[in-house]
Each structure stands twice: as C-alpha cells, then as structure tokens.
C-alpha positions as CSV (number, residue, x, y, z in Angstrom):
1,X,0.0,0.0,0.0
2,X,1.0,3.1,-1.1
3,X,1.0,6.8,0.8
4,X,1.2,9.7,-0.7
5,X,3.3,12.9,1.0
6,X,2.1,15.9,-1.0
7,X,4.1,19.2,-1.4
8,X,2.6,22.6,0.1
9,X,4.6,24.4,-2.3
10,X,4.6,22.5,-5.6
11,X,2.0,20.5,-5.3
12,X,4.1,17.4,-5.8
13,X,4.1,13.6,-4.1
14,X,6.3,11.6,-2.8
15,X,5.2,7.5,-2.6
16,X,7.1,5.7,0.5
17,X,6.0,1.9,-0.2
18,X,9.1,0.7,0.2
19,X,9.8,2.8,3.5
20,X,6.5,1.8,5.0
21,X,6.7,-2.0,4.4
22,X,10.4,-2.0,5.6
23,X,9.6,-0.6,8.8
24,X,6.6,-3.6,8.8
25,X,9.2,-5.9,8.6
26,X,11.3,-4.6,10.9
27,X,8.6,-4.2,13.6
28,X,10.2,-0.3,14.4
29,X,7.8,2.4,14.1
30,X,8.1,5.6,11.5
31,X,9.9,8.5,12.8
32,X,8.1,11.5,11.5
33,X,11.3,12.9,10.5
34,X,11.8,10.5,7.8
35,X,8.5,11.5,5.8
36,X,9.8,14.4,3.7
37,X,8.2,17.0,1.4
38,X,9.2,16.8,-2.3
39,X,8.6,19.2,-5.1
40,X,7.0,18.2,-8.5
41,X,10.7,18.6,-10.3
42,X,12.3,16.3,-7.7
43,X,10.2,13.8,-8.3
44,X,11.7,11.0,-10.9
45,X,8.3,10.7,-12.6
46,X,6.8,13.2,-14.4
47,X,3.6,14.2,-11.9
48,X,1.5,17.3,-12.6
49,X,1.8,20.3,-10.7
50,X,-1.1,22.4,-10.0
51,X,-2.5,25.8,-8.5
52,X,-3.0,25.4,-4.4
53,X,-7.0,24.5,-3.7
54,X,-8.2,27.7,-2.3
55,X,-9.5,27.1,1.3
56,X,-12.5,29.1,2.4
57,X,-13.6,28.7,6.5
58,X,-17.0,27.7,7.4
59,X,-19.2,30.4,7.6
60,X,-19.5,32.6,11.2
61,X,-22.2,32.7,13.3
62,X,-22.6,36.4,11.8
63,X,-22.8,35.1,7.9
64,X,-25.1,32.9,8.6
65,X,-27.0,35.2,10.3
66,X,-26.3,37.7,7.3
67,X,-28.2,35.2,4.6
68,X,-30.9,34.4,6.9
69,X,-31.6,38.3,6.9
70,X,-31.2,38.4,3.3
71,X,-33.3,35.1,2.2
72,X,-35.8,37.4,4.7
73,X,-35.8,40.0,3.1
74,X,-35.8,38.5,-0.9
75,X,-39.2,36.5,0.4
76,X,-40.7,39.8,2.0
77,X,-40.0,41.3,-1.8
78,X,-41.7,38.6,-3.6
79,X,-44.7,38.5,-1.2
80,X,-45.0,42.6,-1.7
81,X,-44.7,42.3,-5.6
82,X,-47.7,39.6,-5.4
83,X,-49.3,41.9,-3.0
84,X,-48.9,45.2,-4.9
85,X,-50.0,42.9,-8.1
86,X,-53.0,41.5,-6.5
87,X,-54.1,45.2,-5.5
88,X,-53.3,46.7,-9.0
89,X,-55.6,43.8,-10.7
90,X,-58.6,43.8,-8.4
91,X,-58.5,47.5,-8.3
92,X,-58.8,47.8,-12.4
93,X,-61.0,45.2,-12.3
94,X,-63.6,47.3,-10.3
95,X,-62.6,50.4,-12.8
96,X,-63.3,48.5,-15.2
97,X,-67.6,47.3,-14.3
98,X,-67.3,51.3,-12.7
99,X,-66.4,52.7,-16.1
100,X,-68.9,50.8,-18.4
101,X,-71.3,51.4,-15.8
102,X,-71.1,55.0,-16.2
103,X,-71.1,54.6,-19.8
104,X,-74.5,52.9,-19.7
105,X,-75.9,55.4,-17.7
106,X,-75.2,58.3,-20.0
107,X,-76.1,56.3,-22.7
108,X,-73.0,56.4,-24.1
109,X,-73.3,53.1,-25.1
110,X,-75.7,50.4,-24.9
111,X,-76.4,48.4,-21.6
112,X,-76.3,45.2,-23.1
113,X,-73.1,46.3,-25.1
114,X,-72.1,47.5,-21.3
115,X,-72.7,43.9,-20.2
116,X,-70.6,42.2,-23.1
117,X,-67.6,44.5,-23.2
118,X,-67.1,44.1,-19.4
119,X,-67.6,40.3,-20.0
120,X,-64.5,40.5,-23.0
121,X,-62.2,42.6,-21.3
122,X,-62.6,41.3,-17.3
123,X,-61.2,38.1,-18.4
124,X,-58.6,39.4,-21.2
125,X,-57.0,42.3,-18.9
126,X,-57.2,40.1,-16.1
127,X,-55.0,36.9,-17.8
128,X,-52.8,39.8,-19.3
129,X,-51.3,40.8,-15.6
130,X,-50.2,37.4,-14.6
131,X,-46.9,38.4,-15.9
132,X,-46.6,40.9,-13.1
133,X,-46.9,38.6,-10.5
134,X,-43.6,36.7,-9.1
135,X,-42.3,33.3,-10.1
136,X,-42.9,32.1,-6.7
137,X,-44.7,29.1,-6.1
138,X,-47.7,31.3,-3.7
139,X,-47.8,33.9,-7.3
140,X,-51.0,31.8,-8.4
141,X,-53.2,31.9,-5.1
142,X,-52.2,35.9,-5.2
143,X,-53.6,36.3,-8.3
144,X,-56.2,33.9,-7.3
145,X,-57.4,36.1,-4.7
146,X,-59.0,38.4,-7.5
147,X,-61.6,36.6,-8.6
148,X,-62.0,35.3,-5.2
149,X,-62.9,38.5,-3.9
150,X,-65.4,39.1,-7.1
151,X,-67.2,35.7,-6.5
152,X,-67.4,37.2,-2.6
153,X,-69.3,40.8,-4.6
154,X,-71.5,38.9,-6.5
155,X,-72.8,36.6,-4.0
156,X,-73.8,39.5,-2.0
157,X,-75.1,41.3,-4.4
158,X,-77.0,38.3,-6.2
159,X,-78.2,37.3,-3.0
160,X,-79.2,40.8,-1.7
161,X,-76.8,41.1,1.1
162,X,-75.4,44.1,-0.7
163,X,-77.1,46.5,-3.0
164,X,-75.4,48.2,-6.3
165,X,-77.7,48.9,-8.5
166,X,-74.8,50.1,-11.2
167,X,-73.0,47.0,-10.8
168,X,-76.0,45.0,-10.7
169,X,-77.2,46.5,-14.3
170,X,-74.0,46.5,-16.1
171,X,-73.2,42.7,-15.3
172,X,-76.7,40.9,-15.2
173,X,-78.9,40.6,-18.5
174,X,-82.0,42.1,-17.4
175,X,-80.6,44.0,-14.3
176,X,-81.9,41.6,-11.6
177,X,-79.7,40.7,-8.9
178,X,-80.8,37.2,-8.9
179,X,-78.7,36.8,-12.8
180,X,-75.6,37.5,-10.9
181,X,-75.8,34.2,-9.2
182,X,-75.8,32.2,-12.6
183,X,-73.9,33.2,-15.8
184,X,-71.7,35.9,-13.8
185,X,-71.1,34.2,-10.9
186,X,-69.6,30.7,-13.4
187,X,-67.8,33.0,-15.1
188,X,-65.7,34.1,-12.1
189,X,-65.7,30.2,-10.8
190,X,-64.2,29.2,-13.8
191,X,-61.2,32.1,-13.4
192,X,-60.6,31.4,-10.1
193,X,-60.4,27.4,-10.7
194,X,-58.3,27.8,-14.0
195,X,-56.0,30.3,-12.0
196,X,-55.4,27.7,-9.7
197,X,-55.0,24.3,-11.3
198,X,-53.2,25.9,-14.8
199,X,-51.8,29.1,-13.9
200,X,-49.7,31.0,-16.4
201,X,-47.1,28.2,-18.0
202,X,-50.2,26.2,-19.2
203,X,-51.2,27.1,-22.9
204,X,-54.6,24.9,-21.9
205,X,-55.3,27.5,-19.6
206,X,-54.7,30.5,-21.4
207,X,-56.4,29.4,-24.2
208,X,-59.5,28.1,-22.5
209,X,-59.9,31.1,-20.8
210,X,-59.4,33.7,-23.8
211,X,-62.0,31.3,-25.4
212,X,-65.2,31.7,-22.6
213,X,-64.0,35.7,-22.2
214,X,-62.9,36.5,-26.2
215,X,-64.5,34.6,-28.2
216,X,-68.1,34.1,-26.4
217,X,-68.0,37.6,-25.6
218,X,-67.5,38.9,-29.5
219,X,-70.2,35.9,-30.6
220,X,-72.4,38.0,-29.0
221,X,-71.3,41.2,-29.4
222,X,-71.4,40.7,-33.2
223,X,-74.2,38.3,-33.3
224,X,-77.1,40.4,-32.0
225,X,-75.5,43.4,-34.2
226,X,-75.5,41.6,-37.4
227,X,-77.1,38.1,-37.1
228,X,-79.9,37.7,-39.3
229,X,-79.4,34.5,-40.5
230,X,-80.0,32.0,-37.8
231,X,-78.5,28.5,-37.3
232,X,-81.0,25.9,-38.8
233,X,-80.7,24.0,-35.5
234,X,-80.6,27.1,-33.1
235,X,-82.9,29.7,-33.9
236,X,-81.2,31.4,-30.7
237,X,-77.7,31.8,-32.2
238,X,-76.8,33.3,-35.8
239,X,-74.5,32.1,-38.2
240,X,-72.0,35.6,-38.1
241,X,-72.0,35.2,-34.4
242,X,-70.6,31.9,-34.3
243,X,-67.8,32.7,-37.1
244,X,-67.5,35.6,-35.1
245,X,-66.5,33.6,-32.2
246,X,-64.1,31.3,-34.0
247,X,-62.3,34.3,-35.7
248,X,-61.9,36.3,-32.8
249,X,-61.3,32.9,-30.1
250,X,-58.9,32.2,-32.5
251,X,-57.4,36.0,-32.9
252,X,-56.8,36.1,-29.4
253,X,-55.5,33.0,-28.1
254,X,-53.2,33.3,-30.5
255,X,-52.1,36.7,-29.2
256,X,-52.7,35.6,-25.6
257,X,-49.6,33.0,-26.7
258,X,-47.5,35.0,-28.2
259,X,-47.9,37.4,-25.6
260,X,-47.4,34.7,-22.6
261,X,-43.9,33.4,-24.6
262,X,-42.5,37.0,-24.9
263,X,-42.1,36.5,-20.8
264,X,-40.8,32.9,-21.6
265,X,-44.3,31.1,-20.1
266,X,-45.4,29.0,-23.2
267,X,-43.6,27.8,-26.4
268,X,-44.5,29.4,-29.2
269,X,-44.0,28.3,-32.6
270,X,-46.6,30.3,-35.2
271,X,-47.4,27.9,-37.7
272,X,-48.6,25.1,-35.4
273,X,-49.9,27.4,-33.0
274,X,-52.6,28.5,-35.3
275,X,-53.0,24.9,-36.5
276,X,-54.3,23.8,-32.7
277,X,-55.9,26.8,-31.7
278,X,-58.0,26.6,-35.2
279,X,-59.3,23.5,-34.2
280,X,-59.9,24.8,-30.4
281,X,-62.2,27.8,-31.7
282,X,-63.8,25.5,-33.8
283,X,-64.9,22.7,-31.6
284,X,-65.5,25.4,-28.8
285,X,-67.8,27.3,-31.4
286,X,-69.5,24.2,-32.1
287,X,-70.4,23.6,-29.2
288,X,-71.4,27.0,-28.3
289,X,-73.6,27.1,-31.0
290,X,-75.7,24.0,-29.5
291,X,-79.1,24.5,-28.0
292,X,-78.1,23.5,-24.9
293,X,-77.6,27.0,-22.8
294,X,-80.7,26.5,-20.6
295,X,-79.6,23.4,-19.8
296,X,-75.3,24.3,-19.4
297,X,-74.2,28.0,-19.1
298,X,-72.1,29.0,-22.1
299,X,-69.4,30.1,-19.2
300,X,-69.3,26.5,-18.2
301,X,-69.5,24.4,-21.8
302,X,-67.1,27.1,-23.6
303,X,-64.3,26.7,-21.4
304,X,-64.6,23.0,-20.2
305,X,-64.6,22.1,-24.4
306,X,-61.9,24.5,-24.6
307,X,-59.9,22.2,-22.4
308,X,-60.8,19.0,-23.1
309,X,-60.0,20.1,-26.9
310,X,-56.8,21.8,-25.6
311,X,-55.3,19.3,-23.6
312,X,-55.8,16.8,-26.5
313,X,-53.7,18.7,-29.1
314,X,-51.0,20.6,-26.9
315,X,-50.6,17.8,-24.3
C-alpha cells in the first residue's frame, strides 16, 4: 500500500511503499522525520503540478446570520410584488364594471353592449397581468385572490346582502340581482379554478380562458348586431355570431400565446400554434352554438370544451 506525501509548495508527491513496508518488517515504528516533502521537479516521474485549492472557512455565526436576513428580506419582496399585483388587478377590475357602468348610464353606449364589453375585457386584462406577479410558487393563489374577492361581490349582491344597482345592471342581462348568481357568478368560478390548477405556464389555460372571455363575448357582441341568419338548429344563435366567435377565439389566443412566450411562459411556434388553436375555436364554437344554454351556461360548456380540446392537441 501506497501513501502519498504531497508538497505545500509544488503540489508534488512523494510515494514511501518501500519505506513503510520496511519498517513492517522490521517491527520499528516511523519517525516523522523520515517523511519528507518533495517538489513536483524532484520527483523521478513526471507528476503534474497544479495551483494550491483555495481554502474558504466555514461560515460565522454572523454570515449565517447575514443570509438568513437576506433570504428574509428577498421572500418579503416577492410576497409585496404579489401583493402590490393583486391590488393593482382587483383594483382595475372594479374600474373596469365602474367605467362601463357609467357609460351605460349616459347612454353612451348600450347596456347590453355595457354587459358584453365588461364580460370580453374582465377576463382578457385580467389573464394579461399574470406576468406581473412573481415566479414564486404562492404567485397563483395571489392572483387567485381576485376573482376570489369578485365571486365574494356577486354573492352578496345576487343574493341581496349588498345593494349596487350600477354593478348590478352593467353585469346581469336584465338588471336583476338574482342573474348575478348564474352566468356571472360561473364565469368568475371558472377564473378562479383555471388560476389555480393551470396558472400561467399552461397554454390549456390561457387558451381556455381567452375562449369563454374572447371569443363568447365577441359571438355575442357581433351576433345580436348583425345576425340575421340563424343556425337551422338554433334559432337562438346566428351564423355571423358563431364565425364571429371562432375568428376572434382564434385572434386572441393566438395573441394571448405569443404574448405569454415574450415573458418565456409558453412555447411558441406560429405555424402550429394557429393549426391547434383553429381547431380549439372551432370545436369550442361548435359547441357553443348548441341548443343546450338552458340546460349548461355557455361560461361552463365554452371553457370546459376548450380544455378538453386543448389538452388533447397541446398535451
């Protein structure tokens, strides 16, 4: 057996086999002063010198107490970026009903235009500031807090806890509170669960989403405007309003995408990108265009197709 003496200076070793087992044989022990340092050049075999391997002390009481202040402080940083995000989104949301709902009263606009555009853009500007929330793994229930807190208003207000008759007449069809509690209400349901379970690295989500908000909001923005022509199986729906929804589903999850891999969320690659979410808007439009609404809210079917369809073709 072999030990190796290595150099402080050269970074050199010296081999004593024969030393060692002679002293075995002998039965006298090693003196100390017999094991001697040797250079790398005084060596008879060429052995590869080195720089010395720096030597860095275990951290003092005080460094460690340093990074525990610092991992301190970068977690209070990340929760005040979620919190300053959470306020900035709940805060336009509200603008958002506040603004339409003034609109409406001037008659500025339309009430059930009022309705619609609140129903596009709620759900658009809303998926549009998950980027401004941090990567950390608590970013989603932040954001999920949002609709949280809107599901919260309309339960009051649907069941009469609270009264706002503004808020009340630019959200429900007919102005009653009691609508508040049906296609409103599953349309905040369905952020809130979609935050949570896909969050903003799923394309399923994002694209489910900007389905039920974009493209069911435009089908009926366009389709009561121009939709003369109704569906031979749906005398409720037109057949411009359901292009309508496929062109503009499609026109915006396609943007949503794009958008979302700018920040590096999603993959995007164009060609393929419009190949699946083609066939997305087109299943989802299908199915919207079913006579089925009194028996499944289109804020239900749109999206749950949407992900079914989704999940299917990006995986």
């Amino acid at each position: 057996m072999g030990v190796a003496v290595w150099s402080c200076c050269g970074g050199g070793a010296v081999f004593a086999p024969a030393l060692l087992a002679g002293r075995r044989f002998h039965g006298s022990p090693l003196a100390p002063t017999e094991l001697h340092f040797a250079s790398a050049s005084s060596y008879p075999f060429p052995f590869p010198s080195g720089p010395a391997i720096p030597f860095s002390p275990a951290p003092m009481p005080s460094s460690r107490a340093q990074l525990r202040l610092l991992r301190v402080e970068a977690s209070a940083g990340v929760v005040l970026q979620d919190a300053a995000a959470t306020t900035f989104c709940f805060a336009g949301a509200y603008s958002l009903v506040l603004v339409f709902d003034t609109l409406a009263q001037r008659n500025i606009i339309q009430k059930s235009l009022s309705r619609k555009a609140v129903h596009v853009l709620s759900g658009l500007l809303y998926i549009s500031t998950w980027p401004l929330f941090s990567s950390s793994m608590a970013a989603r229930y932040f954001a999920a807090v949002v609709p949280l807190l809107t599901c919260i208003r309309l339960l009051c207000y649907g069941l009469r806890l609270l009264s706002d008759e503004g808020v009340v007449k630019s959200v429900a069809r007919e102005g009653r509170p009691e609508e508040l509690l049906q296609g409103p209400l599953y349309y905040v349901i369905v952020l809130l669960l979609w935050t949570l379970v896909f969050w903003r690295e799923s394309p399923v989500g994002v694209v489910s989403l900007t389905m039920m908000s974009g493209g069911d909001g435009f089908a009926d923005i366009v389709g009561r405007r121009y939709g003369v022509t109704k569906l031979p199986y749906n005398q409720q729906k037109s057949w411009v309003g359901s292009i309508s929804m496929f062109v503009f589903g499609l026109l915006f999850s396609v943007g949503m995408l794009y958008y979302f891999s700018v920040f590096g969320y999603v993959h995007f690659d164009l060609e393929q990108t419009i190949t699946r979410v083609a066939l997305v808007s087109l299943t989802a439009s299908v199915v919207e265009s079913l006579p089925i609404s009194n028996v499944i809210d289109d804020n239900i079917s749109v999206p749950l197709t949407s992900v079914l369809t989704s999940v299917l073709l990006f995986g």
